[in-house]
RODO-2510 file (C-alpha; in nm, 4 decimals, decimal comma):
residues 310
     n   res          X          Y          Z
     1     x     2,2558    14,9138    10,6821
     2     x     2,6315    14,9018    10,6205
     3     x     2,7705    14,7029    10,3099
     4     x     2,9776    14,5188    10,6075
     5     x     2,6534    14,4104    10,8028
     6     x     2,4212    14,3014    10,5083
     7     x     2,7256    14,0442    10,3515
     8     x     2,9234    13,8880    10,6379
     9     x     2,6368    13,7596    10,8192
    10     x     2,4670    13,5776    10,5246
    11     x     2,7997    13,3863    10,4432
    12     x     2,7459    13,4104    10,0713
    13     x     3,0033    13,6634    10,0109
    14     x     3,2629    13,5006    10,2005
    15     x     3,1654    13,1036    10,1573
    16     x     3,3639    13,0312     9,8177
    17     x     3,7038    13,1400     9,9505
    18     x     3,6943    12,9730    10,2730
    19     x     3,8211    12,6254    10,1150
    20     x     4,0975    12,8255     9,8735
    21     x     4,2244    13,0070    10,1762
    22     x     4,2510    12,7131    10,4145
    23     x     4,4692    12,5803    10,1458
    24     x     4,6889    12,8766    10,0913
    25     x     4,7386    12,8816    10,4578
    26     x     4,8279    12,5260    10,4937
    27     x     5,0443    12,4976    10,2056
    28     x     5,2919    12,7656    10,2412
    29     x     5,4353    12,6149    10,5697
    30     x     5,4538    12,2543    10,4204
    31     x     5,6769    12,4519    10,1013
    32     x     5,8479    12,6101    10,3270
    33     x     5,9269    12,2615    10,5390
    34     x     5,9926    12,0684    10,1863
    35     x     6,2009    12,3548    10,0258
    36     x     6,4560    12,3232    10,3517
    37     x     6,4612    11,9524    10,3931
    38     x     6,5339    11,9762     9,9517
    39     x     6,8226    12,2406    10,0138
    40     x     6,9665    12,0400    10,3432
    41     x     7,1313    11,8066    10,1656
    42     x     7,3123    12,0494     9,9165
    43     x     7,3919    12,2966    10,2326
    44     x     7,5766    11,9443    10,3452
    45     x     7,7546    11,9024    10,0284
    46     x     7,8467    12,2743    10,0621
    47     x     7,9867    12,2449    10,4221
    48     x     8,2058    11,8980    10,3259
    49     x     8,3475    12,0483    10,0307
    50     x     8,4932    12,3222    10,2424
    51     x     8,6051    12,0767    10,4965
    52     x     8,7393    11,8783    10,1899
    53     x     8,9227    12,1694    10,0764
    54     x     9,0858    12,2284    10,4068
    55     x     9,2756    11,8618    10,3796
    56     x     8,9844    11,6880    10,5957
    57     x     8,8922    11,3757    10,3896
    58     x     8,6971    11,1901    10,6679
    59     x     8,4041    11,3938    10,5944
    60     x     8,0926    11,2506    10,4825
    61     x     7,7005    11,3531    10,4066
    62     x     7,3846    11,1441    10,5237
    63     x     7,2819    11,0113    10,2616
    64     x     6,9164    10,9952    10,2858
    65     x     6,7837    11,1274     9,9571
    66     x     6,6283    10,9341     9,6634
    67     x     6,6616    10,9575     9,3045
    68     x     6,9055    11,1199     9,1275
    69     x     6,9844    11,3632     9,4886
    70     x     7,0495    11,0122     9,6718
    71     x     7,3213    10,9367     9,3606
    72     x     7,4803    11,2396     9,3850
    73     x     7,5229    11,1976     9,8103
    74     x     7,6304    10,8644     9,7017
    75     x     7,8767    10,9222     9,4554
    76     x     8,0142    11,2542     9,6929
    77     x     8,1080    11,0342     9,9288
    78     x     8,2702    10,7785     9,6827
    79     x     8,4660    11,0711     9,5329
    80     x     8,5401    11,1783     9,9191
    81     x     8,6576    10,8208     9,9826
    82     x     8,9024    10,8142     9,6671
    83     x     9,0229    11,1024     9,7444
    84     x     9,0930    11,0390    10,1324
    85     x     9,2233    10,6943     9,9776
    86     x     9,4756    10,8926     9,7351
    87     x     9,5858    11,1137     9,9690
    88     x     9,7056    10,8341    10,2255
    89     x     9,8908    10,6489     9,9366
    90     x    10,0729    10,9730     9,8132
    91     x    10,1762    11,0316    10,1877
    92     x    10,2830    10,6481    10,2184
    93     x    10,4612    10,7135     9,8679
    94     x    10,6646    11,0336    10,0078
    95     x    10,7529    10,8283    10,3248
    96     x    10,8688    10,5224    10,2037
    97     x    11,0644    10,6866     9,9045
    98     x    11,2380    10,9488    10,1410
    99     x    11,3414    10,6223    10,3737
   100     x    11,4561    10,4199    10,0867
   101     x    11,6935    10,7455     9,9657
   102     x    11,8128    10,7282    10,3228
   103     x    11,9379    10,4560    10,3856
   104     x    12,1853    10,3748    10,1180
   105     x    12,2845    10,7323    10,1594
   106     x    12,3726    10,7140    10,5414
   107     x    12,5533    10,3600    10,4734
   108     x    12,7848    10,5478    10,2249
   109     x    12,8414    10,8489    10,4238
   110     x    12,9163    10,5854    10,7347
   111     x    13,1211    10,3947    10,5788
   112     x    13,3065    10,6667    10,3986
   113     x    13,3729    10,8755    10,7385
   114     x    13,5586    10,5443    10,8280
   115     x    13,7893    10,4889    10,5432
   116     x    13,8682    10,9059    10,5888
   117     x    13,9607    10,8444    10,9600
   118     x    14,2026    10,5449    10,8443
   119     x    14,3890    10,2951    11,0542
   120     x    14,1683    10,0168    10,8645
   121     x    14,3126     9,7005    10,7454
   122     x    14,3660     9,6196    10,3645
   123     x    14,1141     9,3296    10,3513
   124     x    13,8662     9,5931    10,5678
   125     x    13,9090     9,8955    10,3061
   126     x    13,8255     9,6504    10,0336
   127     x    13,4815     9,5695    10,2322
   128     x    13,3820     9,9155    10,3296
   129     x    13,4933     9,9785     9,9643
   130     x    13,2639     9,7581     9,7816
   131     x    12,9804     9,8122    10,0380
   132     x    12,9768    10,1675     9,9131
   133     x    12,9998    10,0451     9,5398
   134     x    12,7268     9,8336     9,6251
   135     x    12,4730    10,1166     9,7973
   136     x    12,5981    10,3546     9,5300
   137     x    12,4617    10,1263     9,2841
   138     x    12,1369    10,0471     9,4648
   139     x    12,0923    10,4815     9,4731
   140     x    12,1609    10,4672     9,0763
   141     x    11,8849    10,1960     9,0867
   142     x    11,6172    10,3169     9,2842
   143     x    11,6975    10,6915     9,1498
   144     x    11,6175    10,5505     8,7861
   145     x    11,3402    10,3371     8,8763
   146     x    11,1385    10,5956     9,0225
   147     x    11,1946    10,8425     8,7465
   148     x    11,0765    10,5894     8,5051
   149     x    10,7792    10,4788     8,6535
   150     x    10,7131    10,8529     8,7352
   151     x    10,7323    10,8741     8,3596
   152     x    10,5067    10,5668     8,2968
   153     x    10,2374    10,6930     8,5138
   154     x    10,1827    11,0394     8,3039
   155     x    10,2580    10,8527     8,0097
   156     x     9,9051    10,8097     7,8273
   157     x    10,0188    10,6412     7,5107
   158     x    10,3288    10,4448     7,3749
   159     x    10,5749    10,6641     7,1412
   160     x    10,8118    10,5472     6,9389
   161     x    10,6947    10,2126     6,8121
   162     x    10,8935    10,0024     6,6164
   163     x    10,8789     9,6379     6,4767
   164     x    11,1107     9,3809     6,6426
   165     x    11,1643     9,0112     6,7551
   166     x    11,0359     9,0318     7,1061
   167     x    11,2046     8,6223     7,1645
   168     x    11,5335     8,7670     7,0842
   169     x    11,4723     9,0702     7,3266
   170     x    11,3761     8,7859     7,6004
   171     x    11,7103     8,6159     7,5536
   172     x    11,9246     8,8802     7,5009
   173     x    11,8044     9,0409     7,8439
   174     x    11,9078     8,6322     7,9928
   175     x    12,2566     8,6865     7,8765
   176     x    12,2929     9,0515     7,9943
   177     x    12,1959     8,9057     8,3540
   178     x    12,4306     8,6774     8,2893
   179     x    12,6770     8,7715     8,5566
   180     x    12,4322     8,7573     8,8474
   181     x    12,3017     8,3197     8,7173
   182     x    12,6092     8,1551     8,6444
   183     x    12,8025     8,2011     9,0118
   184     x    12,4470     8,0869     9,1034
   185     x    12,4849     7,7583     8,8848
   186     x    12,1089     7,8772     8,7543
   187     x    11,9683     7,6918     8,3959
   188     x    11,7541     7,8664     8,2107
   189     x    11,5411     7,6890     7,9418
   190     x    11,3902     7,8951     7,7292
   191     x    11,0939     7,7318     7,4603
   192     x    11,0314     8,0941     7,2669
   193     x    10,9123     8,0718     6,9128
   194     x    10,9701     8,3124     6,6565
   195     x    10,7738     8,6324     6,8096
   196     x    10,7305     8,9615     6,5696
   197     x    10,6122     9,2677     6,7593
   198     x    10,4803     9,5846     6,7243
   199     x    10,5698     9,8091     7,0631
   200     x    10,8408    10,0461     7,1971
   201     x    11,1854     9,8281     7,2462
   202     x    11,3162     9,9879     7,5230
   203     x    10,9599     9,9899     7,7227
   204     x    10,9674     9,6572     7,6637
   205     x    11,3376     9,5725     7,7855
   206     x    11,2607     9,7032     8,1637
   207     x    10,9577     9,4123     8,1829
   208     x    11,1956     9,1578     8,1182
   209     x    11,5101     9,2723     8,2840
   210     x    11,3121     9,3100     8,6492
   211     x    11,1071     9,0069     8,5949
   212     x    11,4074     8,7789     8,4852
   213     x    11,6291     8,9500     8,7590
   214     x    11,3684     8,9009     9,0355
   215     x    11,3465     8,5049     8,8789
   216     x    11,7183     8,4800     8,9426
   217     x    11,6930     8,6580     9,2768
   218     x    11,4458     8,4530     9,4682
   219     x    11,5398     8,1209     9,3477
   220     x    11,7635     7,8666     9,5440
   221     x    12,1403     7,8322     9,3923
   222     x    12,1374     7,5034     9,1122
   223     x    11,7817     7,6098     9,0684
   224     x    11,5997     7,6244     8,6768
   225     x    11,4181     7,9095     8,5565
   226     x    11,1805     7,8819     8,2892
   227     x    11,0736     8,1130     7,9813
   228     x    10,7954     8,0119     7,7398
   229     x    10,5884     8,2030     7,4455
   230     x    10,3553     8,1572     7,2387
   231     x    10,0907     8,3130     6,9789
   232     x     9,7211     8,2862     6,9076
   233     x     9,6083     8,5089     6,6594
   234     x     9,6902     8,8565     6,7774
   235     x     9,7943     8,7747     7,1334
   236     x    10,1187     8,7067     7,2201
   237     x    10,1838     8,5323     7,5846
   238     x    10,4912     8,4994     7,7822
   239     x    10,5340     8,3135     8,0781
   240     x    10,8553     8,3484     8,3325
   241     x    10,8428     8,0700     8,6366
   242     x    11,1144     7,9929     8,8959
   243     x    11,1244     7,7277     9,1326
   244     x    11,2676     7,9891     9,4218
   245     x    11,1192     8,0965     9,7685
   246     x    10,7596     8,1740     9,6412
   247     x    10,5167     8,4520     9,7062
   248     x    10,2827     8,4413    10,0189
   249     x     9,8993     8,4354     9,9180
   250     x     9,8515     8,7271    10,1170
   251     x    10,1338     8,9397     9,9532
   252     x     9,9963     8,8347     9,5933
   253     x     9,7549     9,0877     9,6349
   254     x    10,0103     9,4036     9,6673
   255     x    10,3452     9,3035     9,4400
   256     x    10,2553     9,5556     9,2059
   257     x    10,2174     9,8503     9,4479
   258     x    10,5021    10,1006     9,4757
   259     x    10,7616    10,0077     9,6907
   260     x    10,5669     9,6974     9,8342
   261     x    10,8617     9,4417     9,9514
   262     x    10,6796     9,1841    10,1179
   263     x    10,7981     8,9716    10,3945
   264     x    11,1506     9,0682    10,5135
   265     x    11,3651     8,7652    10,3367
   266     x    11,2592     8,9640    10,0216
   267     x    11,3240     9,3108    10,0982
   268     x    11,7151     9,3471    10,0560
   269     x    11,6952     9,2176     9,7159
   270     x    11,4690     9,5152     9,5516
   271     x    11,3189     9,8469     9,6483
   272     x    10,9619     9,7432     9,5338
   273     x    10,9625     9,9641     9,2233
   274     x    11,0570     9,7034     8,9758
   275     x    10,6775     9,5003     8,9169
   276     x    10,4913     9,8130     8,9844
   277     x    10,6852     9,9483     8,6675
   278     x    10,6188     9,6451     8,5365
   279     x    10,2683     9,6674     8,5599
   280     x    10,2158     9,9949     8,4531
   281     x    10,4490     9,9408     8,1233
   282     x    10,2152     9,6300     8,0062
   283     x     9,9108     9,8206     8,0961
   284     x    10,0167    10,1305     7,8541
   285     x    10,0825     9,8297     7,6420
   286     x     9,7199     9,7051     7,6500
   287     x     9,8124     9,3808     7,8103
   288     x     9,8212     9,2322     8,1766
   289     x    10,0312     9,0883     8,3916
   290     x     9,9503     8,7905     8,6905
   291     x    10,0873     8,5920     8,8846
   292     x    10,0659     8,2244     9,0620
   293     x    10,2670     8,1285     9,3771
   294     x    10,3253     7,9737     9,6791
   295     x    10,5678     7,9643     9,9440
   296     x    10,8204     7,7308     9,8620
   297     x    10,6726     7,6551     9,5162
   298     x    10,8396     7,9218     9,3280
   299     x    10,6646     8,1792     9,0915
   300     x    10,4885     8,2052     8,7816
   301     x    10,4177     8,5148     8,6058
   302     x    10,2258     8,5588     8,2631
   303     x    10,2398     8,8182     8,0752
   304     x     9,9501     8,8549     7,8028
   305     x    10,0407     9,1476     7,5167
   306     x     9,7905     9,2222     7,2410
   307     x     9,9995     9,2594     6,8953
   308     x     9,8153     9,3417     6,4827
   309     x    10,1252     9,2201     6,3570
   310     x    10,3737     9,3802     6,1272
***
């Protein structure tokens, strides 16, 4: 009889493999079922970051994993997010900066086309005059500004430190604003103690000349502005409050965004550069800025700076 014909019909040859193989054969398409649904999510990753790459940063994966492959779908699309988030405020950035060179530049050139054709009165050369003095200065302005908050923003730690009176700074920037509060019939009172500090002068100077100049700019002729300071141990706090127009709750939230102006009756006295280089000059500085308002209450800012001493 055949080898064939004396095993297969008893079973015995065959019997102990029957449970292995049933297994084999059941398990390899359940691998092959895991081992796709495992790779979809990475093949998704793959596709979005070529999407991402081509400037598209709406794209997003499912995110239907769990354990550390549900993290990293959730933190691709938080990356995806910030980026698509970035990328809208550097095109907002471009906009509003090209519009804000624009406009002081076509107001010259307008103006300056007129006083070429001639036939203008004295009194009306003097206007068209000025106005371009004027614009020419708000160019200089702006032009500065955003060079040095362009500076600021690259700028990881503060050179050239030096030890100096920062209540003398605060009062010597009041008097070189001088010109713009007394037609105004402004009073300042100032209550700034003796304040040593430890920082970079000329940083320093910017803070105080835009937020004393905006002070001056939003608040109502015969107005007071106030300046106070004061030290606790290693902190040194400054506080600048008007008694002008006030900031809307709403707008609170934005001041110290680039080229944010708020509601028109503020924008044609800055080009919103001034507390977002603010900001970033008291952050290098390890300190904060905030501030407390309301419309028709004036403005408070505070200013907290971290100092060792000398």
């Amino acid at each position: 009889m055949p080898l064939a014909d004396r095993i297969l019909p008893s079973g015995h040859f065959l019997a102990p493999w029957i449970p292995m193989l049933s297994s084999i054969f059941l398990a390899l398409p359940i691998a092959t079922f895991v081992s796709r649904r495992s790779a979809k999510p990475i093949q998704d990753m793959v596709e979005a970051t070529k999407s991402i790459s081509r400037g598209d940063y709406t794209v997003r994966v499912e995110e239907n994993g769990t354990g550390d492959m549900g993290e990293l779908l959730h933190s691709f699309n938080q990356m995806t997010a910030e980026l698509g988030s970035t990328e809208m405020m550097r095109n907002d950035f471009i906009n509003t900066f090209s519009h804000e060179f624009k406009t002081p530049i076509g107001s010259i050139r307008g103006f300056a086309r007129r006083l070429r054709r001639g036939g203008l009165k004295p009194q009306q050369q003097k206007e068209y005059l000025d106005f371009i003095a004027e614009e020419s200065e708000r160019l200089s302005h702006l032009a500065s500004n955003v060079l040095l908050i362009s500076r600021y923003e690259t700028q990881k730690l503060v050179g050239e430190q030096t030890d100096y009176d920062l209540d003398e700074q605060i009062r010597t920037c009041v008097l070189r604003l001088e010109s713009q509060w007394t037609p105004r019939h402004l009073i300042f009172e100032l209550d700034l103690p003796p304040l040593p500090y430890h920082n970079n002068s000329e940083m320093m100077e910017h803070v105080w000349m835009n937020l004393i100049g905006n002070a001056i700019k939003f608040s109502h002729d015969g107005g007071a502005i106030f300046i106070t300071g004061s030290r606790e141990a290693s902190l040194i706090t400054v506080t600048i409050r008007d008694e002008g127009i006030g900031i809307a709750p709403e707008e609170q939230r934005h001041i110290f965004d680039k080229f944010y102006q708020g509601d028109s009756s503020r924008t044609d006295a800055g080009n919103g550069l001034g507390l977002a280089l603010v900001h970033r000059i008291v952050e290098l500085s390890g300190g904060s800025v905030t501030v407390r308002s309301g419309i028709g209450k004036g403005s408070t800012f505070t200013l907290t700076l971290p100092d060792a001493g000398r």
